[in-house]
C-alpha atoms as a printed R data frame, in Angstrom:
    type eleno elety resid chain resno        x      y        z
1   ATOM     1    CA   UNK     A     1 -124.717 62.651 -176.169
2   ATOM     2    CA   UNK     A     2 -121.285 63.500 -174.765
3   ATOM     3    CA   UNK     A     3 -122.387 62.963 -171.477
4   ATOM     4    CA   UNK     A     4 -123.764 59.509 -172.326
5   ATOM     5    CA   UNK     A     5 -120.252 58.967 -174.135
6   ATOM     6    CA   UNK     A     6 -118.213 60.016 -171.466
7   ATOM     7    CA   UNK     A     7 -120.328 57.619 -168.737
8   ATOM     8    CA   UNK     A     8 -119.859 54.525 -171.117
9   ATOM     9    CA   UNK     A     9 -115.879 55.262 -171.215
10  ATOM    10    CA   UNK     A    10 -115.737 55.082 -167.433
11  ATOM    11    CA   UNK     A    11 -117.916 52.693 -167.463
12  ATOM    12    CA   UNK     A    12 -115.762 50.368 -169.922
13  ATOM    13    CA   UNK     A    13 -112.971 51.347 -167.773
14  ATOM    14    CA   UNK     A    14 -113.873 50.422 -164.932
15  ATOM    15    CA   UNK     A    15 -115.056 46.510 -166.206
16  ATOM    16    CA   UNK     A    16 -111.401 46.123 -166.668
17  ATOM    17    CA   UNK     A    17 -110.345 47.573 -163.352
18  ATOM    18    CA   UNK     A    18 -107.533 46.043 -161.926
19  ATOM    19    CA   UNK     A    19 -107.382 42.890 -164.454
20  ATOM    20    CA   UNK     A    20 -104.075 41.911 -165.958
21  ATOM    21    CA   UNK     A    21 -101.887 42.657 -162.955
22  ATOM    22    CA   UNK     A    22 -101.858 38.064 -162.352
23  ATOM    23    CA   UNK     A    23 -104.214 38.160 -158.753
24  ATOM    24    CA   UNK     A    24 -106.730 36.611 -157.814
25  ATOM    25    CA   UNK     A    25 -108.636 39.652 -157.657
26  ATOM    26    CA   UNK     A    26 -111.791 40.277 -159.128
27  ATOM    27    CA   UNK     A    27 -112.774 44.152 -160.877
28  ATOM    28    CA   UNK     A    28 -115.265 45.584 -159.025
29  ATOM    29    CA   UNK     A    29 -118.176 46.302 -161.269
30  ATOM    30    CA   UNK     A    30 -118.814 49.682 -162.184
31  ATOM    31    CA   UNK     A    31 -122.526 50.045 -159.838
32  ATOM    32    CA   UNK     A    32 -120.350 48.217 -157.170
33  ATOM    33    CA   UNK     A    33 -118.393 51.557 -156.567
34  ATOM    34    CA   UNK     A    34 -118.457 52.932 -153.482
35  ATOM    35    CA   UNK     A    35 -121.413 50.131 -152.467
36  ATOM    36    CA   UNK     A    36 -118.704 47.202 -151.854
37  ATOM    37    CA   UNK     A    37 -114.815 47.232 -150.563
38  ATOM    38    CA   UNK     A    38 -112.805 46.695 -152.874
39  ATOM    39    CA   UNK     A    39 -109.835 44.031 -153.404
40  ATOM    40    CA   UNK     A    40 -106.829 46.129 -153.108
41  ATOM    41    CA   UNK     A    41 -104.414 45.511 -156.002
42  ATOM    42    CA   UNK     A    42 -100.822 45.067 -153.961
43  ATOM    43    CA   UNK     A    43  -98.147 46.964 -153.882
44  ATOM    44    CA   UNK     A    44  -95.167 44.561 -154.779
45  ATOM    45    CA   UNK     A    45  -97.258 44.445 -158.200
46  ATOM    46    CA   UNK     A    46  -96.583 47.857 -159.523
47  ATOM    47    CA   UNK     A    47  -94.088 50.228 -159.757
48  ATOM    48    CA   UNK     A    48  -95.659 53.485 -160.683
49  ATOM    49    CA   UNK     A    49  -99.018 55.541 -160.051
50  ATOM    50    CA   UNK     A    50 -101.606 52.919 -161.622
51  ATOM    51    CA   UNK     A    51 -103.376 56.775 -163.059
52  ATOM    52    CA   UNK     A    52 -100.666 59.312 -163.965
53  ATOM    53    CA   UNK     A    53  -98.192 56.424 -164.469
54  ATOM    54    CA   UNK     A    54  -95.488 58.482 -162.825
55  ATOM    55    CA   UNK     A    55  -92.673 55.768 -160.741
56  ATOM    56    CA   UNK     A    56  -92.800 55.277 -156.994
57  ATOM    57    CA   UNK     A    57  -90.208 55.670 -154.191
58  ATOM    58    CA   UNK     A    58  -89.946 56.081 -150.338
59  ATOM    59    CA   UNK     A    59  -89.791 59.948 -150.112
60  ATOM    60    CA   UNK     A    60  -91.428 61.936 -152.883
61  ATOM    61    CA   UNK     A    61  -94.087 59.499 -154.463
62  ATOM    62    CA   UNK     A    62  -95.712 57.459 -151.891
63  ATOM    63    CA   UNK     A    63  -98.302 54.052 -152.502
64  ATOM    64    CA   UNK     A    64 -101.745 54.792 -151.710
65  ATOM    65    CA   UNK     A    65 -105.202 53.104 -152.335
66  ATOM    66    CA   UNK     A    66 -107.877 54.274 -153.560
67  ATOM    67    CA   UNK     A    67 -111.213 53.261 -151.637
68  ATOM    68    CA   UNK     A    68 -113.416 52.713 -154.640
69  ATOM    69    CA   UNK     A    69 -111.742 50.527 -157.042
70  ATOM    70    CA   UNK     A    70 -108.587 49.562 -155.163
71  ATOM    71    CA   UNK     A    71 -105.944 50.942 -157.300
72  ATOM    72    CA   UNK     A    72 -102.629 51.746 -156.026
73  ATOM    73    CA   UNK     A    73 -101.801 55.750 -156.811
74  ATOM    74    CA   UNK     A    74  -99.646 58.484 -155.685
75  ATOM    75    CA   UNK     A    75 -100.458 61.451 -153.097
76  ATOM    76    CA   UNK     A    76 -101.295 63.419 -155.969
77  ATOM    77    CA   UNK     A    77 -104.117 60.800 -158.161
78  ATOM    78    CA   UNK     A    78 -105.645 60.614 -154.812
79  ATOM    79    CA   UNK     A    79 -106.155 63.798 -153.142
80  ATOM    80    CA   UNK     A    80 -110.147 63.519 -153.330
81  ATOM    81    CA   UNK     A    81 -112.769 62.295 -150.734
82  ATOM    82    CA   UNK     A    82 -115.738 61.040 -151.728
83  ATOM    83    CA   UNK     A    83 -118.623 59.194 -149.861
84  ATOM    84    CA   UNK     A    84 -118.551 55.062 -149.830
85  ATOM    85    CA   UNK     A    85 -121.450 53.565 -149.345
86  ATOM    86    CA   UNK     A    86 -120.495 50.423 -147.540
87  ATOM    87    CA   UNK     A    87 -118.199 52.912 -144.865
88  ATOM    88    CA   UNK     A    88 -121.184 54.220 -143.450
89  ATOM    89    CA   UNK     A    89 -121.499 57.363 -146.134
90  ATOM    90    CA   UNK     A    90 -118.192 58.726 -144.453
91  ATOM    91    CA   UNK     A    91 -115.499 60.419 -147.039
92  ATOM    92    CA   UNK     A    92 -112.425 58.107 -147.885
93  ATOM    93    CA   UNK     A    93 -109.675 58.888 -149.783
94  ATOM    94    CA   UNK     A    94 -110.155 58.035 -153.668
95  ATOM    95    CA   UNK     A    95 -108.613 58.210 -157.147
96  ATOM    96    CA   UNK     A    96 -109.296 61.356 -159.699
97  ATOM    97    CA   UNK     A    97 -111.313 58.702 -162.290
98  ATOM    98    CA   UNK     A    98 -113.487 57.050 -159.166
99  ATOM    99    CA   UNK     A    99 -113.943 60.525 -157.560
100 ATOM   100    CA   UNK     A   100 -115.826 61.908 -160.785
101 ATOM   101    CA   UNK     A   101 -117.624 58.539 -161.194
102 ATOM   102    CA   UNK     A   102 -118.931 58.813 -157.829
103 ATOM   103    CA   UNK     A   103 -119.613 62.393 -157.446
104 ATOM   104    CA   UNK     A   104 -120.370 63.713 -160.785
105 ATOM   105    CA   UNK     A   105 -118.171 66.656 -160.351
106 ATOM   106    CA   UNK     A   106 -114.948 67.319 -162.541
107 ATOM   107    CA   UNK     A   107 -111.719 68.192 -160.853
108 ATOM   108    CA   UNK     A   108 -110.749 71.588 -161.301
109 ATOM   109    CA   UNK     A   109 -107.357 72.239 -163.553
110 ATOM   110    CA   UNK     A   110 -105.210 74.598 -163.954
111 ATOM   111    CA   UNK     A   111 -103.652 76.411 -166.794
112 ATOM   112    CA   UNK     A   112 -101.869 73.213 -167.637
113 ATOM   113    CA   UNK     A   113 -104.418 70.912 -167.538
114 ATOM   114    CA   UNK     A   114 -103.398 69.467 -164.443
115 ATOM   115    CA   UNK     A   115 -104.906 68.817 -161.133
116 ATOM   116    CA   UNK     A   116 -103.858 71.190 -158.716
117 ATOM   117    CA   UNK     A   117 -104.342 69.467 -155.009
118 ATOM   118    CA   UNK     A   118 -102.775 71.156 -151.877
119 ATOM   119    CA   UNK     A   119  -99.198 69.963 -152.926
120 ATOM   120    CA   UNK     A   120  -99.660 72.637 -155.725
121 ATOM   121    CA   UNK     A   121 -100.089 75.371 -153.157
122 ATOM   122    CA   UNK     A   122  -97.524 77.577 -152.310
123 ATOM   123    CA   UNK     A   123  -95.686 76.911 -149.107
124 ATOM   124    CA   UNK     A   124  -95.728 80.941 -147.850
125 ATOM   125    CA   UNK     A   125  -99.615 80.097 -148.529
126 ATOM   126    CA   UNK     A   126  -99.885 77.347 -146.385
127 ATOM   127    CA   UNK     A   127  -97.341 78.268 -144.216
128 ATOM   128    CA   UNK     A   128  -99.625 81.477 -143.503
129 ATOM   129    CA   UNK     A   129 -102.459 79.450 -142.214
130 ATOM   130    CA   UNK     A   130 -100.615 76.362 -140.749
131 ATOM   131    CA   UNK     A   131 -100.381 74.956 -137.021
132 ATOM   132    CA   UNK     A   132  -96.207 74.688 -137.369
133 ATOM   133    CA   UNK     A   133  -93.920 75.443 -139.977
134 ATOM   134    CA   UNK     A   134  -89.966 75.707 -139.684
135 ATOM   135    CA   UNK     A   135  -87.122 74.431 -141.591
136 ATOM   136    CA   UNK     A   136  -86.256 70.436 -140.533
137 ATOM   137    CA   UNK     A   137  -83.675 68.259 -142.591
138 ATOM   138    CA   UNK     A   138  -85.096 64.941 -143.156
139 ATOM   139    CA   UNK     A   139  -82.072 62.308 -143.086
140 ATOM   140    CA   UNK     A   140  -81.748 59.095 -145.026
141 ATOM   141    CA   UNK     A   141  -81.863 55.767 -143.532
142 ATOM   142    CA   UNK     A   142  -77.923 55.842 -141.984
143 ATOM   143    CA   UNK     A   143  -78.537 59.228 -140.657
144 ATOM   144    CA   UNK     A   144  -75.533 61.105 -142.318
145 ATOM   145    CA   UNK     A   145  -77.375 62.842 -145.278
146 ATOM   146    CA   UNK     A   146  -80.792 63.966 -146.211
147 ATOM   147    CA   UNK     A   147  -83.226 66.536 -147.321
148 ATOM   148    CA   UNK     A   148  -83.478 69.966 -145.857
149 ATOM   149    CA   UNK     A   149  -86.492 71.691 -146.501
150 ATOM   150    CA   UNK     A   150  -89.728 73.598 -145.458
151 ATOM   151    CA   UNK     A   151  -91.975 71.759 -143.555
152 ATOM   152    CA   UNK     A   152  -95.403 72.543 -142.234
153 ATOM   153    CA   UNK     A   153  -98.926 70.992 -141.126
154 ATOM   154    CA   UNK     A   154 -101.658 73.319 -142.569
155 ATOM   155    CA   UNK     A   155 -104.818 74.131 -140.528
156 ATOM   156    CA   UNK     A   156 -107.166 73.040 -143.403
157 ATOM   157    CA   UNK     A   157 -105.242 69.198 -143.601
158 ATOM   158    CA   UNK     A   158 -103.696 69.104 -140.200
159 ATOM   159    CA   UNK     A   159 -103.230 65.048 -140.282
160 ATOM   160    CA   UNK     A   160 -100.569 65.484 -142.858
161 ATOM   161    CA   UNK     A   161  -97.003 66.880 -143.364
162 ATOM   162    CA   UNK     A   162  -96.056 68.846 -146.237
163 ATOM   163    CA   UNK     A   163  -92.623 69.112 -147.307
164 ATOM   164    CA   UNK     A   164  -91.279 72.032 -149.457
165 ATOM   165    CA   UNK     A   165  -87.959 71.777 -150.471
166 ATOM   166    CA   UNK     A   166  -87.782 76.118 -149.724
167 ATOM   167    CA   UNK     A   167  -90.253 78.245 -148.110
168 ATOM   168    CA   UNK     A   168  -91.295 80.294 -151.482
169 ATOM   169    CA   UNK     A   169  -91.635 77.384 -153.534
170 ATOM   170    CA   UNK     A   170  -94.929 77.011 -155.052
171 ATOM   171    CA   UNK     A   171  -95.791 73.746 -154.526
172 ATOM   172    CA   UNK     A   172  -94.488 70.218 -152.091
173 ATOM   173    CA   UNK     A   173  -92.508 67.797 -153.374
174 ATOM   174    CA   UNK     A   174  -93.800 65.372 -150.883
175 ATOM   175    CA   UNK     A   175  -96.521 64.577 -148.096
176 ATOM   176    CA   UNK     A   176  -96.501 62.562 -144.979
177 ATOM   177    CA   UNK     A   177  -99.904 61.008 -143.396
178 ATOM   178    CA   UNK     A   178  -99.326 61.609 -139.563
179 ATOM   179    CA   UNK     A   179 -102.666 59.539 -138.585
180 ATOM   180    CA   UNK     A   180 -101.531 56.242 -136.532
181 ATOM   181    CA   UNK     A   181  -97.323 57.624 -136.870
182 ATOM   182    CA   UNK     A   182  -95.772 56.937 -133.251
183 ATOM   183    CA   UNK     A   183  -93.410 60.134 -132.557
184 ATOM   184    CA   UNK     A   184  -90.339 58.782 -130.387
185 ATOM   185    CA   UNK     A   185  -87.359 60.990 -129.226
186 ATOM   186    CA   UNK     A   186  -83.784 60.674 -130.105
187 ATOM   187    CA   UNK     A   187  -81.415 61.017 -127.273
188 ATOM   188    CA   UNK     A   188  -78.530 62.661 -128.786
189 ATOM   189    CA   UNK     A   189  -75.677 65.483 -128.375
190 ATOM   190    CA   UNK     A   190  -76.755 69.202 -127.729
191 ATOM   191    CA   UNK     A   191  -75.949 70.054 -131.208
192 ATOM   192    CA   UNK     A   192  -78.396 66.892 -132.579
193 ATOM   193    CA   UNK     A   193  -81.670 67.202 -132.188
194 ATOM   194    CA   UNK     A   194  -83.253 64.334 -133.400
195 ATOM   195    CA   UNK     A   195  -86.838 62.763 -133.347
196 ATOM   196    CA   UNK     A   196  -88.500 60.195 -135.331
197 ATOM   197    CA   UNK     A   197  -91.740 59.072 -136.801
198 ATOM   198    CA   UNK     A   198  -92.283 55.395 -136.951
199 ATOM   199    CA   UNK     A   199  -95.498 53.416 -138.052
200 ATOM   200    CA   UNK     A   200  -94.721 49.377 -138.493
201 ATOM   201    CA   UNK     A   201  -91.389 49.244 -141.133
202 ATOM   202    CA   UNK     A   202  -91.557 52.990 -142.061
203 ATOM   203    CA   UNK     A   203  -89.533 55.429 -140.098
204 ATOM   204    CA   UNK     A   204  -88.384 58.939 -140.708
205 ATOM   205    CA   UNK     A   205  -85.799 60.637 -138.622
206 ATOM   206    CA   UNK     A   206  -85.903 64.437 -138.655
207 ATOM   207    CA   UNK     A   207  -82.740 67.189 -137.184
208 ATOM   208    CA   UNK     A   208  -84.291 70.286 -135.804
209 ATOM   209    CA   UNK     A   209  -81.834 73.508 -135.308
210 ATOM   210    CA   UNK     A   210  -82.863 73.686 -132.281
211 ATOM   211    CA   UNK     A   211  -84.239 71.646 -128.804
212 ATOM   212    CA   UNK     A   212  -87.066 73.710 -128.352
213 ATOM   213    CA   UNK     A   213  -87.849 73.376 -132.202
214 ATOM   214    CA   UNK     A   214  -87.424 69.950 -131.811
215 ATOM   215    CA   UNK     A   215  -90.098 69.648 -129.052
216 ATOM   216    CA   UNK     A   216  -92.715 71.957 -130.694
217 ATOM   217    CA   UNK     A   217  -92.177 69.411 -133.777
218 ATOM   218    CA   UNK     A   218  -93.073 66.683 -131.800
219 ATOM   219    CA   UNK     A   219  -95.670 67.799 -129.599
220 ATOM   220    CA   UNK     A   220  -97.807 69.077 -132.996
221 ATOM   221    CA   UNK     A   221  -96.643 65.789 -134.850
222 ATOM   222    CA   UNK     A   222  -98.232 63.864 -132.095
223 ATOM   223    CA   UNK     A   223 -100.948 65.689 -132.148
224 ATOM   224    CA   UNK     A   224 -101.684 65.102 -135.749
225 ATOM   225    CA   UNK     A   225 -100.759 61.593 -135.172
226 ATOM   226    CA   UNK     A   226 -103.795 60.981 -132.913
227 ATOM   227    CA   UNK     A   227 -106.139 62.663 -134.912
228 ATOM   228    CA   UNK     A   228 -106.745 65.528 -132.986
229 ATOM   229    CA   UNK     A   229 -107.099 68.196 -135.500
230 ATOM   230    CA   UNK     A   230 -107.878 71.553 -133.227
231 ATOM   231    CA   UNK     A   231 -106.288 72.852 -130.207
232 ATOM   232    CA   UNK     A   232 -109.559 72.568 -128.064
233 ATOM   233    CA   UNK     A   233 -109.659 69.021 -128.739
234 ATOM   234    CA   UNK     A   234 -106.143 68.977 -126.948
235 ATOM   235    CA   UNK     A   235 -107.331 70.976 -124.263
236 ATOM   236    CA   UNK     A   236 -110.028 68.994 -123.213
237 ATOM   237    CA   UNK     A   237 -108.163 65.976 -123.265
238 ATOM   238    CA   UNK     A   238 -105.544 67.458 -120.946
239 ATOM   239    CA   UNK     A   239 -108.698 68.380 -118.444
240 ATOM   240    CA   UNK     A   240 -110.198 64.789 -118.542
C-alpha cells in the first residue's frame, strides 16, 4: 500500500508538471517519461532550482534541464542519469523526482537527509583520483577580482570541473560542464597567465601561478572539452 501511495503522488505530480509557469507548454504525461522529449520550461521563467527551490546565479548554482520532464534545476537536483527512451536508451542527465520515477531506485542520503552527489565529496578525495588538480583563481567579468580556489577534473566525471573553494574542503561549491567549452589563450604579461573557456555568451577567465600550469590547464580542459575522457583516446588521435 505505500508503494501504491507513493506511485500515485508522483504520479499526481507529474500531471501538473511544468503548468502555471504562463507557456505554451504542455506537461508531459506521467507514461510519456523518458518515451517523448520534453518541452523545456525556459530559463528567463524562473529564478531558482524548480526541485530544492534554492536561487540561481552565474557561478555557484547553474540552470540545467532535466531530460524527462523538462524542468529547469541546479547541478545538484540533477546529478542522475537515467535511460530515455526516445534517445536511443542512452543515459541523459535528469532530475532526483524523474530519476526515481524512471528507475525505481531511491537516491541514497546521507545523515542529513540530503543527496550527496560528487559535489559532496571531498576535494583531497577527488583530488586523489583526478586527471589535474591545482589551485586557479577564477576572475569576474572585468578581470580585477575573483575566486581562488581548488580546482580539479576527477577521473570518474572527467567532462566536468569541480571547484573547491580549499583543497580539504569536503565538498564543491560549484561545477563547470567542459563538453562543447572552446579553451582560447590569453596573451598577457609573464606574471599573468591567463586562459579562458568560452561556449556562445558564457565565458570564464582563469589566472594560473604559473605558464606551465597554465598550459597543463588547458591542454586537460580541452581535452574534456572534446569529450575525450581517457588518455588513450588522446593518443590515438595524435597517431591518426
Amino acid at each position: 500500500q505505500d508503494a501504491i501511495d507513493r506511485k500515485e503522488k508522483r504520479s499526481e505530480t507529474f500531471r501538473t508538471a511544468v503548468h502555471g509557469l504562463e507557456t505554451d507548454t504542455p506537461a508531459l504525461k506521467t507514461e510519456e517519461l523518458g518515451r517523448r522529449a520534453p518541452q523545456w520550461v525556459r530559463d528567463n521563467l524562473v529564478t531558482m532550482c524548480m526541485r530544492c527551490k534554492e536561487p540561481f546565479n552565474a557561478i555557484t548554482r547553474r540552470r540545467h534541464h532535466c531530460r524527462a520532464c523538462g524542468y529547469v534545476v541546479c547541478a545538484r537536483c540533477s546529478d542522475h542519469k537515467a535511460e530515455l527512451q526516445y534517445d536511443g536508451n542512452r543515459p541523459n542527465r535528469v532530475c532526483q523526482e524523474c530519476y526515481t520515477f524512471l528507475t525505481g531506485r531511491t537516491v541514497l542520503e546521507d545523515r542529513e537527509g540530503k543527496h550527496k552527489g560528487i559535489l559532496e565529496k571531498g576535494a583531497a578525495e577527488v583530488s586523489s583520483r583526478s586527471l589535474l588538480c591545482s589551485s586557479l583563481q577564477l576572475l569576474d567579468k572585468n578581470g580585477k577580482g575573483g575566486t581562488r580556489g581548488w580546482f580539479v577534473i576527477p577521473q570518474d566525471d572527467p567532462l566536468v570541473l569541480y571547484i573547491y573553494a580549499a583543497p580539504q574542503d569536503v565538498r564543491a561549491h560549484t561545477s563547470i560542464p567542459l563538453l562543447g567549452y572552446q579553451v582560447r589563450d590569453v596573451p598577457q604579461s609573464e606574471s599573468r597567465h591567463l586562459f579562458q573557456l568560452a561556449q556562445s555568451r558564457q565565458v570564464f577567465t582563469f589566472l594560473a601561478d604559473t605558464e606551465e600550469l597554465k598550459r597543463r590547464w588547458m591542454r586537460a580542459m580541452a581535452r574534456s572539452a572534446a569529450g575525450i575522457t581517457h588518455p588513450e583516446e588522446e593518443d590515438e588521435e595524435e597517431e591518426d
